[in-house]
C-alpha positions in Angstrom: 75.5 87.8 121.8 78.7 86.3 120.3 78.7 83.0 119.2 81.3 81.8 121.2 79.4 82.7 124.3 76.3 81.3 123.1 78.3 78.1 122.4 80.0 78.5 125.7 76.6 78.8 127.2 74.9 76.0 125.6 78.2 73.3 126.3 78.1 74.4 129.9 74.5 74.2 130.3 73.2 72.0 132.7 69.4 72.2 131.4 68.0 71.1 128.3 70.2 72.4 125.7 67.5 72.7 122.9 65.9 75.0 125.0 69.0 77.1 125.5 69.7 77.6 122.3 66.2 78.3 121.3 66.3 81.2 123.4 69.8 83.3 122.0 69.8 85.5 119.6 73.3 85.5 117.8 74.4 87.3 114.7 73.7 85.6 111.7 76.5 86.6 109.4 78.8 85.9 112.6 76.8 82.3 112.6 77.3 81.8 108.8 80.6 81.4 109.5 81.4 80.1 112.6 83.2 76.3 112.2 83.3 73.7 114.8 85.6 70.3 114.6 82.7 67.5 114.2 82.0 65.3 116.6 82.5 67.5 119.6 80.0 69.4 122.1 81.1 72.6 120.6 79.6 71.2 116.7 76.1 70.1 118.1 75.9 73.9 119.8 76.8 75.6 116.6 74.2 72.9 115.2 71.3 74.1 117.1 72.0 77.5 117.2 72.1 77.5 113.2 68.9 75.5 113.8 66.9 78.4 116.1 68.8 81.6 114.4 69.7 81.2 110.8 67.7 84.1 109.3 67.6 85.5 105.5 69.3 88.8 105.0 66.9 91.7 105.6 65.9 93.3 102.4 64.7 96.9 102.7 62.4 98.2 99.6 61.4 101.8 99.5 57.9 102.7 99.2 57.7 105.0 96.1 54.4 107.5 96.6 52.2 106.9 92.9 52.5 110.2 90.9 49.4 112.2 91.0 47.7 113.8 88.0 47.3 117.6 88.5 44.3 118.8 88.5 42.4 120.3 85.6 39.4 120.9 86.8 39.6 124.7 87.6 
């Protein structure tokens, strides 16, 4: 979901708004660096969604099989 929307969302939302924005899943680069002017119902949406999504960058590490000794046995 964009973050717009999910701001959208959570300004229009006639529930409890904590509770919306637990529940969206927005991209966190696209989060990062989304602004809001303060003091306005689109800044405390932005404030809980960075609350419930901020993640840390995924890090992928690959897996490196140990050498094996041949064997000598034979």
């Amino acid at each position: 979901m964009k973050v717009s929307d999910a701001i959208e969302a959570i300004v229009t939302s006639y529930g409890d708004i904590e509770l919306v924005a637990r529940g969206m899943v927005v991209d966190a680069a696209e989060l990062a660096k989304a602004k809001a002017e303060p003091d306005t119902a689109e800044a405390i949406a932005l404030a809980l969604l960075k609350k419930y999504n901020m993640t840390a960058p995924v890090v992928v590490i690959e897996e490196v099989a140990p050498e094996v000794a041949p064997d000598t046995t034979e």
